[in-house]
Every structure is written in C-alpha cells, then in structure tokens.
N, C-alpha and C positions, 0 to 999 in steps of 0.2 A: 593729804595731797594725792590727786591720782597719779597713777604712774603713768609714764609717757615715754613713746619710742619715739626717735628724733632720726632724719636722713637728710644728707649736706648733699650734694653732686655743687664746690663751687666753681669750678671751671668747666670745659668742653666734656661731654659724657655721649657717650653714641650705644642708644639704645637699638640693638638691631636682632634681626629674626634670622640674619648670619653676618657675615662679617663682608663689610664693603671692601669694593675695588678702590687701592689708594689712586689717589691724581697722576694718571701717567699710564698706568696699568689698562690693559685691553679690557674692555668695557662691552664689546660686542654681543656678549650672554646678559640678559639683563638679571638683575639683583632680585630677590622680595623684597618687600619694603623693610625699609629701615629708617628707625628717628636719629636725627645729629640734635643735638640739645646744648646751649650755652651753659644754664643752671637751671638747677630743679633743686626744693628741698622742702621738707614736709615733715610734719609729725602728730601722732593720734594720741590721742585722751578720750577719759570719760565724755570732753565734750565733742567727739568725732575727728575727723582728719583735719585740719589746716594744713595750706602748703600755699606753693605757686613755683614757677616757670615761664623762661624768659628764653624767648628764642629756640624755639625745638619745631623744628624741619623735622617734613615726613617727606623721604624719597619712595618715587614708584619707577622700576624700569628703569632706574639710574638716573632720574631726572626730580627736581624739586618740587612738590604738588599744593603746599601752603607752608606758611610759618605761624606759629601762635604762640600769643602767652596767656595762661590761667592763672587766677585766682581765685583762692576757696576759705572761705571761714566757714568755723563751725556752726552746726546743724542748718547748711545749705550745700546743695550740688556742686556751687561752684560757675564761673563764669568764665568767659574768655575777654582775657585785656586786649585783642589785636585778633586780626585773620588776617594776614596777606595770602595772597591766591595767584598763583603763578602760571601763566603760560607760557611754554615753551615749542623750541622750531622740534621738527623729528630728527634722529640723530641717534647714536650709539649711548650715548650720556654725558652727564657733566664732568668737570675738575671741580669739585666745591671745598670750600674750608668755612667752616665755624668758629668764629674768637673773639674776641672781645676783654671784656673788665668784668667782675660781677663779686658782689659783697653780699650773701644772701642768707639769708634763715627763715622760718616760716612766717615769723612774724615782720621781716622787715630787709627791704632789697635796695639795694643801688646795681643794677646792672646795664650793661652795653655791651648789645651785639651786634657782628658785622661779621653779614653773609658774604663773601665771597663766590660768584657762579661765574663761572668763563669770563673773570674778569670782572666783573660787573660785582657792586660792592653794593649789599642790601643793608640801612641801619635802623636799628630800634632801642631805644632806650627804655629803660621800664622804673622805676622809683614808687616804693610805698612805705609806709608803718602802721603798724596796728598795732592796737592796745596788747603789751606782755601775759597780762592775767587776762582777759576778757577776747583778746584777739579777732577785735572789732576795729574794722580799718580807721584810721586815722586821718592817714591823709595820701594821694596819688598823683604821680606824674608823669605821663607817655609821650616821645616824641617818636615818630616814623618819618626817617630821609630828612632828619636835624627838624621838623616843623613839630612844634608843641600840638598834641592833639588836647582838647580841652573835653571839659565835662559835656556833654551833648551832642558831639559832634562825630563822625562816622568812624567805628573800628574797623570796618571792612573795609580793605584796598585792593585794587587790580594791577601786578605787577606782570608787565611785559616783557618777557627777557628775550621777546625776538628784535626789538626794538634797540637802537644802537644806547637809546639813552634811559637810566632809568627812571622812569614814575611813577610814583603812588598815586591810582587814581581813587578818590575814598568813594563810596558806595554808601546812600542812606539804608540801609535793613536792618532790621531787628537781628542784633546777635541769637546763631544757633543757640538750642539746649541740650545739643548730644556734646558732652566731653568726654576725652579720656581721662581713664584713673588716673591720678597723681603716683598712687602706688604699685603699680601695675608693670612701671618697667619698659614701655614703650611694648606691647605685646598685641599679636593682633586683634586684643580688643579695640585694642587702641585705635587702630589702622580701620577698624569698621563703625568707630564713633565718628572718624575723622569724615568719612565717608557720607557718617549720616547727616552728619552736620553740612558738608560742600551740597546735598542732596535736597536739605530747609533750604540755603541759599539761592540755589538754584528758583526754588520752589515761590517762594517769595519775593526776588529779585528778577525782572527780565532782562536787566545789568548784566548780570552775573553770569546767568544761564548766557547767555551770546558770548558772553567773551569767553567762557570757557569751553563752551563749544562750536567756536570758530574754531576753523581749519587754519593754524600756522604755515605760511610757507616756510621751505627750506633755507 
C-alpha cells in the first residue's frame, strides 16, 4: 500500500499573503490578495494528488474578484466545478463572511457555502463521490443561487454586486485550464493562475470581457 499524506480544512480557512481587515475595520489601505475558503481537502499518493474545494474567494484591493470550486483526480490537472465572477461599484472595500456546512474528504463532499458581501448573500452547493481505492468520480451535484446546475450546462456566472438584486448570469465558454495548486496554500501562484484563467475567459468569451470591463458606477 502506498503511503499517503492526507489534509482536511472542514470549515472556513483563510488562506492569505497577510492578514485581512476584519468587518468594521478601516479598510481605506487596500490588502494584497487574499483567499477566504469554505473547504478544501486533498491527499497524494503513488497515484498523484486528489483533492477539491468548495467556495474559495480570491480578494483583490479588498473586494471580491471570483469564487470557485476544483476538482482533481489522479493523473489529471484537475478541473474547475464553478467560476463566479464578480463586479463590483469602487469603494474602500467590502464587510464579507464565508460559512456555510461542509462534510468533505478527498474523495467525497457534501458541502454549502454562503458568501455574504455588504449584505448580499452568494449560494453554492457542491456534492460528489468517487471511488475509495480508484478515486474515479462517481457521481456529482452543483447548485448556484438554490438552481441545480446540470451535466452540460454553463459553469461560468456573472455576479453583479452593484445591482440591488443578486443574479447568476451563466455564460456558455469552455472552462479555463489555469488552476491553482490544491497544495499550495492559496499563494501567489495561485493568485496568477486565477488571473490566467479570468484572462482565457476574457479571451474566449465577449460576455465576459464586457462585463468585466465595464465601468461600475458608484
């Protein structure tokens, strides 16, 4: 039997490059980026890494930039279960919280998170299993904003937080292929996969590209 390292994060985990301003706190200096994460939990073997992650925000400048979640079986990169993509008004930054529910191991999640941003409540569900010894998915279930997303249908969404109300708009494009490490810690590899990946998007999508570089009013 190979030997195998194993890592749980099952509640709220805030991977960051310093340490955030709590809700309340002057916020006026903006931050480096930093990830807030639901769950994450991963483990390697002879047959490579397996993991996933459910609800891990990337702040830039003290505001929210996307939310994602990965999954990765062995000997593959790895995919992303979800992209939301957030625009925001300009402003000093947000009050956000991350919380939820999450029951998760590498091989197998029941998790819900709920973003909290100035009020405004972002939900995603995430549910999988894969095979114990072979850690070949079995079976999977995504909802974003309570609506079941099904097998074919768009992972990408456009979330408007200058908008009073929130909606997921889905986006047909082909999921990026830049992720971050699972292992890695939220570090700024990270932060410049995430990049490259918003960057395909763009790049593929004229969706995408517009609304993210539309100008929010105040």
């Amino acid at each position: 039997m190979s030997a195998r390292r194993f890592f749980l994060f099952p509640a709220l985990a805030c991977f960051l490059l310093v340490t955030p301003a709590a809700p309340g706190d002057d916020k006026k200096e903006p931050l480096p980026p930093f990830f807030a994460t639901q769950s994450v939990s991963w483990s390697e073997s002879s047959e490579g890494v397996v993991g996933v992650c459910n609800g891990a925000v990337l702040f830039e400048r003290n505001r929210p930039v996307v939310c994602f979640g990965i999954n990765k079986r062995p000997n593959d990169k790895g995919r992303y279960v979800y992209l939301l993509l957030f625009r925001t008004a300009p402003g000093d930054g947000f009050d956000f919280t991350v919380g939820g529910s999450s029951r998760t191991s590498s091989d197998e999640t029941n998790s819900k998170t709920s973003l909290i941003l100035e009020k405004k409540t972002i939900e995603v569900a995430y549910k999988f299993k894969a095979d114990e010894k072979t850690h070949a998915l079995m079976s999977e279930a995504l909802t974003v904003g309570g609506k079941e997303v099904k097998e074919g249908m768009p992972r990408v969404f456009l979330v408007d937080l200058t908008q009073d109300k929130v909606t997921y708009e889905p986006v047909k494009v082909d999921l990026p292929d830049a992720l971050p490490d699972l292992k890695d810690g939220g570090n700024e590899k990270s932060v410049t996969a995430l990049h490259k990946a918003i960057d395909q998007l763009k790049a593929k999508s004229p969706e995408v590209k517009k609304f993210l570089e539309a100008k929010a009013e105040k």
